[in-house]
Each structure stands twice: as C-alpha cells, then as structure tokens.
N, C-alpha and C positions, 0 to 999 in steps of 0.2 A: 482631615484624615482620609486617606485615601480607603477604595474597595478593595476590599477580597480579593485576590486572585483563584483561578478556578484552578482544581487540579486535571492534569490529564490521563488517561489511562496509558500507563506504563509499555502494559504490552501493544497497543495500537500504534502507539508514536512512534515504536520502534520497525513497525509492522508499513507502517502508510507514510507518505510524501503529498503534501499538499504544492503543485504546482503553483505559479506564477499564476494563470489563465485558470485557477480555480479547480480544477481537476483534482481526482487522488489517483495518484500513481500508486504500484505496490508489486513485486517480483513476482513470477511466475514461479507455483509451484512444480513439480515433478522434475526438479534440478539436481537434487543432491544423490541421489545413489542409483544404481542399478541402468546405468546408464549403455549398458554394453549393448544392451538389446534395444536402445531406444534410435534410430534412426537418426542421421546426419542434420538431417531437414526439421526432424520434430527439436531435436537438442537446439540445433540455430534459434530456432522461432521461440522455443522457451526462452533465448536469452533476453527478447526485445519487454519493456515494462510492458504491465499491464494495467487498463485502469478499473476505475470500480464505474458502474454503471448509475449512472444518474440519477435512478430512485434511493440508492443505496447512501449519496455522495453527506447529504444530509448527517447519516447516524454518526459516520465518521468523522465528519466535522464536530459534532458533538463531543466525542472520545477526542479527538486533537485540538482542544481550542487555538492554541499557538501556533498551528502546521507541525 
C-alpha cells in the first residue's frame, strides 16, 4: 500500500511558482489598481517576477509540496 499524499495549501499554490533551479517565484504586488499615478518605470519593474528570499524559501516549500 502505498503513503499518504500530503495536502497542499490551496491559497499558496496558487500564490507561488516553484522554479526549475529551486527558487520561488511569485508576482509583484501593487499591480492591480490605482495605477494612474504610479509612474512608467515603477508599473514596468512591477511586471518582472519576484522571488522570495532564501530564509523564507523553506516555509513555502512546505505549503507547496508538489511546486
């Protein structure tokens, strides 16, 4: 009989991107509204991902076991 599978946290998975090379990828907030006043350069640079910081990479991997 095979194990358990683990469940993952619904709202994480849908939240985070576990890269190829291990990393968690995950969108840049301050996107979605109020954008008129937000500068050219700042709207650009929120488009690029962002990742989560290495002490952090851990708990997420935990919440996504699957990526």
């Amino acid at each position: 009989m095979a194990g358990n599978k683990m469940k993952s946290k619904r709202a994480a998975t849908k939240r985070f991107k576990i890269t190829g090379g291990g990393k968690v990828k995950y969108k840049s907030a301050f996107r979605r509204h109020l954008l008129t006043k937000k500068s050219r350069n700042r709207k650009r640079g929120l488009r690029a991902p962002a990742y989560v910081a290495e002490s952090d990479v851990h708990r997420i991997t935990r919440l996504c076991p699957y990526g």
